[in-house]
N, C-alpha and C positions, 0 to 999 in steps of 0.2 A: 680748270679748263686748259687745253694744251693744241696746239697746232703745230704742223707741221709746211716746213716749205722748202721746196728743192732747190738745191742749188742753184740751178738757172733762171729758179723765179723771182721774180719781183717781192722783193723783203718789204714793202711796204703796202702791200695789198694787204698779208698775214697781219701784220700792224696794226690794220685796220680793224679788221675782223677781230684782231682780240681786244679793239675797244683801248690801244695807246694812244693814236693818233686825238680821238679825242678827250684824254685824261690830258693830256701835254696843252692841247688848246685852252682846256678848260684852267692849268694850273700855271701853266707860264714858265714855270722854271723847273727843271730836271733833273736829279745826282744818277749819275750812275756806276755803282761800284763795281771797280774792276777785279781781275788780279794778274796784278804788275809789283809786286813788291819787288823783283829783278825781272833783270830782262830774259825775255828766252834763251835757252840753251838745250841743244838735243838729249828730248826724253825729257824735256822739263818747258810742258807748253805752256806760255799765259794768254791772256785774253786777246783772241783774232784782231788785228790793228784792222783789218778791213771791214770786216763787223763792227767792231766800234767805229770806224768811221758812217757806216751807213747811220746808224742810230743817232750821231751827232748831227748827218744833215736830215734824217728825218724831225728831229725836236727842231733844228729851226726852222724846217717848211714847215711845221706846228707853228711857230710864233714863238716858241719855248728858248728861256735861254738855260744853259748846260753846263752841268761839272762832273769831271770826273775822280773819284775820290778810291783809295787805297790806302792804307799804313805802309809806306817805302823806308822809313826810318830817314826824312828827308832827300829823298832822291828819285821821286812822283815823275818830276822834271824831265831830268837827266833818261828817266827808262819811257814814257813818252814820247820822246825825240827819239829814245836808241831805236824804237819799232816803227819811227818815218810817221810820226802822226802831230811831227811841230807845228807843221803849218795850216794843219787841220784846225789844232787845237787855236792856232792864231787868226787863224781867218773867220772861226765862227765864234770866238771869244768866248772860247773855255775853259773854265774856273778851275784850275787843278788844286785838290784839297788832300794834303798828305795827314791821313788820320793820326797819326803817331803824335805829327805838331798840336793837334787842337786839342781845346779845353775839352773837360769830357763830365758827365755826370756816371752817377753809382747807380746799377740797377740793378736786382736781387733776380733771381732765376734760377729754380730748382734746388733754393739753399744754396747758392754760388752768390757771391758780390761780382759783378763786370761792370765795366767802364766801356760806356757807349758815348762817342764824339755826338756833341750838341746842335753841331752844324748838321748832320744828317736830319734833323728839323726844319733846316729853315727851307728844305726845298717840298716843293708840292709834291712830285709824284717821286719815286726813288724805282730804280729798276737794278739788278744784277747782273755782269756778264760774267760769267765764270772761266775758265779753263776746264776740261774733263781731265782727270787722270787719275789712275789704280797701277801706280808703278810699285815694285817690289819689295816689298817689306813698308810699305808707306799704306793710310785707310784712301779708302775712296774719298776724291776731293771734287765736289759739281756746285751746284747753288748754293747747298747747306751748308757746306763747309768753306764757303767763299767770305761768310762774315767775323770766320777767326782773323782774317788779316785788317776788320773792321778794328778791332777793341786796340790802345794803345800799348806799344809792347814796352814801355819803361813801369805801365804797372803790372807786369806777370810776369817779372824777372824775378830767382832766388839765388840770392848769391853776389855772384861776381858778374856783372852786366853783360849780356849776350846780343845779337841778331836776332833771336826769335822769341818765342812767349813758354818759359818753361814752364811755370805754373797750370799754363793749358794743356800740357802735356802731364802731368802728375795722376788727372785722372781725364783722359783725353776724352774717350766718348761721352763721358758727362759734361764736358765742358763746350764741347762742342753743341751740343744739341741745348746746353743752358742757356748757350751763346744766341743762339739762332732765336730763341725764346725771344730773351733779352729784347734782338734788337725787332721783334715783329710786336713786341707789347711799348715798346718805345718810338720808333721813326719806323713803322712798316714798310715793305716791301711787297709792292703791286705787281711788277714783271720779271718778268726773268726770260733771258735772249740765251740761248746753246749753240756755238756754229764753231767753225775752225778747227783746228789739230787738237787731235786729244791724244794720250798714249794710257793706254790701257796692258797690263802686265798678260803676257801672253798672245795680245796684238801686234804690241809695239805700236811706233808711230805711226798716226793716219789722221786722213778727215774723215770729220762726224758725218758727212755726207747730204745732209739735213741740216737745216735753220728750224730750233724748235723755238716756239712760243708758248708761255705758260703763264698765268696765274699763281703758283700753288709753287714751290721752291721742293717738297716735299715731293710730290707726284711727278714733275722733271728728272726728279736723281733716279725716282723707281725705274721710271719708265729707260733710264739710259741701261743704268743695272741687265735691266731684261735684255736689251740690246747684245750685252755684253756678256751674258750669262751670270754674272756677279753676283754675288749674296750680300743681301745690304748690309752695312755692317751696322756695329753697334749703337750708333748714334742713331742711326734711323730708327732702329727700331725700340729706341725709346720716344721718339716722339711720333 
């Protein structure tokens, strides 16, 4: 299921209607994964601060209390603050969980081993905000590909220690879509939130225009694609 909401409207009506508002009542406590592993920089969007901020006071008008969780390689904090949302995070007293640091379990997927954070359990409902983006010579990156920045990156290093997960690059659409596997057979994922700057190759930078809400992480990415003309890539169209 998927809705959609204009910009101008009220983000918590749509909320409602896809049935958040009362999973959050019902569940009490929130994760929701972003992607902030750095901070913005032009042609390199991450997840709307102002979007995520609505979503942070809509789980408290729920009753819900709220974490925002990402693999930053310790520095959740620091790119939190850099996008003006310290005192968001402070005033409604949210958990910021840097995936990288936490314990993690082994989970098998499509004949792949991944490391899924444990803590992505302890919350009742789990939602994703993504970033959109298809910049050049990089895959399409929207919901699906939002939970490579889940898995901890000190175990999908080869080599000599890096910033990012080489091993997931080795055989990248398969890992990708293993990924995704992984973590909906392990701490599912209920929603999924699309709003803010996306940069799409051949667009460039823009707004999505639209607040979509969704169910399905899988049906969110198609329906951007078509938006955007795009050919799903590989990962998609394995799962």
């Amino acid at each position: 299921m998927m809705l959609s909401a204009g910009i101008d409207e009220p983000l918590p009506i749509t909320l409602d209607k896809m049935g958040m508002g009362e999973a959050f009542k019902r569940g009490r406590s929130v994760l929701i994964k972003v992607n902030l592993a750095r901070v913005p920089e032009p042609g390199h969007p991450r997840t709307d601060p102002m979007l995520l901020a609505k979503i942070i006071r809509y789980a408290a008008q729920c009753g819900a209390r709220c974490a925002i969780a990402e693999g930053a390689d310790g520095f959740l904090r620091q790119n939190v603050e850099a996008i003006g949302l310290g005192q968001t995070v402070a005033e409604y007293e949210v958990e910021l969980l840097d995936l990288d640091l936490e314990d993690f379990d082994c989970v098998e997927a499509d004949g792949e081993e991944h490391y899924l954070p444990r803590c992505l359990k302890a919350y009742a409902v789990r939602i994703g905000i993504p970033a959109t983006s298809k910049r050049p010579g990089m895959i399409f990156s929207n919901n699906v590909k939002l939970f490579v920045g889940a898995v901890p990156r000190r175990m999908y290093q080869a080599g000599e220690p890096t910033t990012w997960r080489p091993r997931v690059h080795a055989n990248l659409h398969k890992s990708v879509a293993a990924i995704y596997r992984a973590v909906m057979a392990y701490a599912p994922f209920g929603f999924f939130v699309n709003g803010g700057p996306v940069m799409i190759e051949g667009y460039g930078e823009r707004d999505l225009g639209e607040i979509l809400v969704g169910d399905n992480a899988i049906e969110l990415d198609h329906y951007v694609l078509g938006r955007f003309g795009l050919e799903p890539p590989g990962y998609l169209d394995r799962l």
